[in-house]
FIMI-412958 format. One record per residue (C-alpha): residue in one letter; x, y, z. Coordinates in pm, whole numbers, padded with zeros to 5 digits, always signed. Layout:
FIMI-412958
AXYZ
...
This chain:
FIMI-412958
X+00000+00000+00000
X+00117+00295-00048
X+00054+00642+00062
X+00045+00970-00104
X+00228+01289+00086
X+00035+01634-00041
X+00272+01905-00112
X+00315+02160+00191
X+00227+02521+00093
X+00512+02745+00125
X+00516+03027+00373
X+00818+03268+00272
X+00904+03329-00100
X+01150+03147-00338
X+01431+03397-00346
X+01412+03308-00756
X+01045+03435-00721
X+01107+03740-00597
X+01381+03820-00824
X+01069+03748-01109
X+00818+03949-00950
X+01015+04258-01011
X+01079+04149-01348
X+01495+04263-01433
X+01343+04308-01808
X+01139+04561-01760
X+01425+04775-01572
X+01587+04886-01918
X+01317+05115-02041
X+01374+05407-01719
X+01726+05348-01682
X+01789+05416-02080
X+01557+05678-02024
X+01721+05848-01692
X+02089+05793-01894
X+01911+05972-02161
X+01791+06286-01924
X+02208+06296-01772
X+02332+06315-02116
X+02068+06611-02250
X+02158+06776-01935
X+02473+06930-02088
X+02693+06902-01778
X+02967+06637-01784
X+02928+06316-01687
X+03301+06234-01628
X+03279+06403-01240
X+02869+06241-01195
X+02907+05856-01271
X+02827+05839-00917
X+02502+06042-00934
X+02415+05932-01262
X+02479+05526-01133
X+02250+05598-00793
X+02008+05738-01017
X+01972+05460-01268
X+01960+05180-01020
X+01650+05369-00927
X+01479+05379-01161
X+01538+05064-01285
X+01601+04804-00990
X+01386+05019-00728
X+01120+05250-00899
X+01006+05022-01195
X+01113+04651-00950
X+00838+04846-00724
X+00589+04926-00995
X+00622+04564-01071
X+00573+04428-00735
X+00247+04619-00694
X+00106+04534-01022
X+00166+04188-00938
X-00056+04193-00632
X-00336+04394-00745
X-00306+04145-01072
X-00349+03849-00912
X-00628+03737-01000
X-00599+03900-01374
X-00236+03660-01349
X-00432+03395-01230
X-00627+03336-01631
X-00357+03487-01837
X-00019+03379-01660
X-00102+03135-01401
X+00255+03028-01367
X+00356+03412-01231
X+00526+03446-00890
X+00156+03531-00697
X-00048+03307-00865
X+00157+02974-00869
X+00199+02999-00490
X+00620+03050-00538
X+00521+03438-00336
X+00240+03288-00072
X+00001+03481+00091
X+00050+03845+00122
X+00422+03825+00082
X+00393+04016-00267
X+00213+04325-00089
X+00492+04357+00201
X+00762+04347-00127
X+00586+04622-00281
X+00556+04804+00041
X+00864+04805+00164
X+01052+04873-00252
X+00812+05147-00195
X+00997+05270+00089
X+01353+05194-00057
X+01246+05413-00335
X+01190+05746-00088
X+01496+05663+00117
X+01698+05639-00205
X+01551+05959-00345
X+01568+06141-00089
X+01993+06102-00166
X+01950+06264-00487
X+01777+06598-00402
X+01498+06771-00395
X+01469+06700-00760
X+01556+06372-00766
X+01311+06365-00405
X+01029+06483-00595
X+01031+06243-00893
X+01064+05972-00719
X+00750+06069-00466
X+00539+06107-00868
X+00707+05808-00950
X+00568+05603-00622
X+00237+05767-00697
X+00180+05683-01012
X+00318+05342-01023
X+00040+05281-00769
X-00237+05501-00885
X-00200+05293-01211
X-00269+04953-01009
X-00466+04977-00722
X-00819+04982-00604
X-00991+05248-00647
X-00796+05441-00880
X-00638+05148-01096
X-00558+05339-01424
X-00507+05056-01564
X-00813+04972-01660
X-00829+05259-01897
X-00648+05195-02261
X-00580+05544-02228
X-00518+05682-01920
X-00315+05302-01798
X-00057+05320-02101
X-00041+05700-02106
X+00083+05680-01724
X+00330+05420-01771
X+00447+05604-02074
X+00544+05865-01866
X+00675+05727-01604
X+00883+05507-01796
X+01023+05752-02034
X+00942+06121-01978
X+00998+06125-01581
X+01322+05969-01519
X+01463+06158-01832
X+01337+06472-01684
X+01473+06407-01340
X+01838+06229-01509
X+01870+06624-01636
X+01737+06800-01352
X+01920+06586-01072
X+02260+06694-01232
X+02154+07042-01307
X+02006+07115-00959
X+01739+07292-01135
X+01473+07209-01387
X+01633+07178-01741
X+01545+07377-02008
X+01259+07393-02254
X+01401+07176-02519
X+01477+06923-02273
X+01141+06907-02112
X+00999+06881-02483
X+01176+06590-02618
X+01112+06405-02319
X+00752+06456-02347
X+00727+06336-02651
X+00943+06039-02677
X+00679+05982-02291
X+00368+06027-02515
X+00515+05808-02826
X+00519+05507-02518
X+00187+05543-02504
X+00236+05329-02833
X+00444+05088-02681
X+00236+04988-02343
X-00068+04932-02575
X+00151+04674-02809
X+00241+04535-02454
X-00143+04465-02371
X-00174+04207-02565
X-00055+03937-02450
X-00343+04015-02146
X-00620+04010-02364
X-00833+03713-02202
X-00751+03790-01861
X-00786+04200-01948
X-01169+04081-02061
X-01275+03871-01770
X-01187+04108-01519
X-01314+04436-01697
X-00993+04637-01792
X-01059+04810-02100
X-00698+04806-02280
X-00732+04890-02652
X-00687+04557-02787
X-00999+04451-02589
X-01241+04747-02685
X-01119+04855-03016
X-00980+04489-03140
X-00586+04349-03185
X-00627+04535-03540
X-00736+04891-03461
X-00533+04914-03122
X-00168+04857-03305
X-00230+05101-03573
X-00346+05348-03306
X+00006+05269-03168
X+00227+05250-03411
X+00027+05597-03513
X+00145+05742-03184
X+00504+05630-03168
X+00558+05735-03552
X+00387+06072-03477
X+00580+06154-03195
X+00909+06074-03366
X+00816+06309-03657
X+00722+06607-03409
X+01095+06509-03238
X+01267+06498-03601
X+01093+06830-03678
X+01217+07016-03370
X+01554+06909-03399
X+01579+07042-03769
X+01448+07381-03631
X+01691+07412-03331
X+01972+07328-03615
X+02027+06955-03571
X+01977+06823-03912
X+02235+06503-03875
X+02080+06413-03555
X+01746+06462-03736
X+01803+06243-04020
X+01934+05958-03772
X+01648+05930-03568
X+01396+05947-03963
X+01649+05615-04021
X+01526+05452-03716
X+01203+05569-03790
X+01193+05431-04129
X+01321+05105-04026
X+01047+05051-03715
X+00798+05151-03981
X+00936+04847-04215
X+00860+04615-03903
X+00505+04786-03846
X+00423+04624-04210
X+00509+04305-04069
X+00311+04371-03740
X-00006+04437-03933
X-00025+04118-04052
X-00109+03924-03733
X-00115+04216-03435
X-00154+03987-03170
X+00057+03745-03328
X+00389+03980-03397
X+00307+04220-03065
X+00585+04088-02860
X+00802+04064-03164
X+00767+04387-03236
X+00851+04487-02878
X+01160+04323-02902
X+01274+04459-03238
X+01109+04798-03335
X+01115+04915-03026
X+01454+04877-03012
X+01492+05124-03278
X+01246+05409-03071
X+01477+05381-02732
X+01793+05408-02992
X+01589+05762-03144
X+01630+05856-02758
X+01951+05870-02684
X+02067+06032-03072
X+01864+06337-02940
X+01963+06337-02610
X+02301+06403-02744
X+02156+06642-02981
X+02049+06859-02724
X+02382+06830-02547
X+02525+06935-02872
X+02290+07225-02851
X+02309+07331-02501
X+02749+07393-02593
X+02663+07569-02858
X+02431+07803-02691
């Protein structure tokens, strides 16, 4: 005869499991972005690595690990139809052990902030905000294809390269600055839609209204590749007006070449979605960091 032993259920984390739930991929997007912000800044970075380092491991690691961590718990049950096998949902982070990570990356994030500045301070307080604003009950922006990706797009992109330039300035950078930002922030928008995809079931069942659930895989990627081209073009046409007409054609190259893998994307949207995350988008985060240095270029010359 023989007996069967059920499993016992875990009570602390697998360290592997927590390393997951604040998902090292997703780091790249603010750090590039905050490296992006200390190079437009104009001041040089050869006397900052220190400053500039501190303030990429927080966005990356800390701020976005956070944003993670929190989305994870209030996804939980969304995780539970579309990724069952996620930290939460398989059991590898029992009980409320994904709430007190969140929590206390939450508080990492102020103390770690706080070294960088008032500006750097600031930022990171929006940044907390808004990473939970856009999951929780009863705000949860996410559920909004426009308002969700919109946030993240900004958060992602537009605030740490505003605060990457302001932190080594010690003062808020300069119009130009500000501008491109914003717009490579609103061009985002593009990419967090593309990146809703692969939640459409679970995104249905629980009632968040993403664009590939209310407007259809089809109509929601050629709203975002619409956004992400148009906000290139408005970056390529500034930069010929403030007299950067190499940088200009460099980042109309990368557009040109994203816009090759759009045709491909159309085919099958929520087929090629994470493909195209993984190569076109790889060509919009290069865009970035050409006119970063563009306005560096500018800033000497003024």
């Amino acid at each position: 005869m023989t007996m069967s032993i059920a499993p016992v259920a875990r009570t602390t984390p697998q360290p592997r499991a927590l390393l997951e739930l604040i998902k090292p991929i997703t780091w790249f997007p603010p750090i590039w972005a905050y490296l992006c912000g200390a190079v437009s800044s104009g001041v040089p970075l050869s006397d900052q690595w220190p400053v500039v380092l501190l303030g990429m491991v927080l966005a990356g690691p800390i701020v976005c690990g956070m944003s993670q961590a929190a989305n994870d718990w209030c996804d939980r049950r969304v995780d539970a139809v579309n990724e069952p096998n996620r930290p939460i949902p398989s059991g590898r982070i029992p009980g409320r052990w994904g709430l007190y990570v969140a929590l206390a990356m939450t508080l990492l994030s102020l103390v770690i902030g706080w070294l960088l500045g008032p500006w750097g301070f600031g930022a990171t307080v929006v940044g907390v905000i808004a990473a939970w604003a856009y999951s929780a009950e009863p705000v949860r922006l996410k559920r909004s294809g426009w308002w969700g990706p919109g946030l993240v797009g900004l958060s992602y992109e537009g605030l740490p390269w505003f605060t990457g330039a302001a932190v080594l300035l010690s003062a808020a950078p300069e119009f130009e600055v500000v501008m491109i930002a914003f717009l490579y922030a609103v061009g985002a928008h593009g990419i967090m839609t593309l990146n809703d995809f692969k939640a459409l079931e679970g995104d249905r069942q629980h009632g968040v209204r993403s664009l590939p659930v209310v407007l259809g895989p089809e109509v929601a990627a050629r709203i975002a590749c619409t956004t992400m081209a148009l906000a290139q073009a408005l970056v390529i046409a500034l930069l010929l007006i403030w007299g950067a007409p190499w940088h200009a054609l460099a980042i109309t190259v990368l557009v040109m070449a994203q816009m090759a893998a759009m045709r491909r994307l159309f085919r099958d949207p929520k087929r090629y979605a994470p493909w195209y995350n993984g190569t076109g988008v790889v060509f919009y985060v290069s865009g970035m960091m050409i006119a970063a240095f563009s306005l560096r270029n500018l800033g000497a010359a003024g």
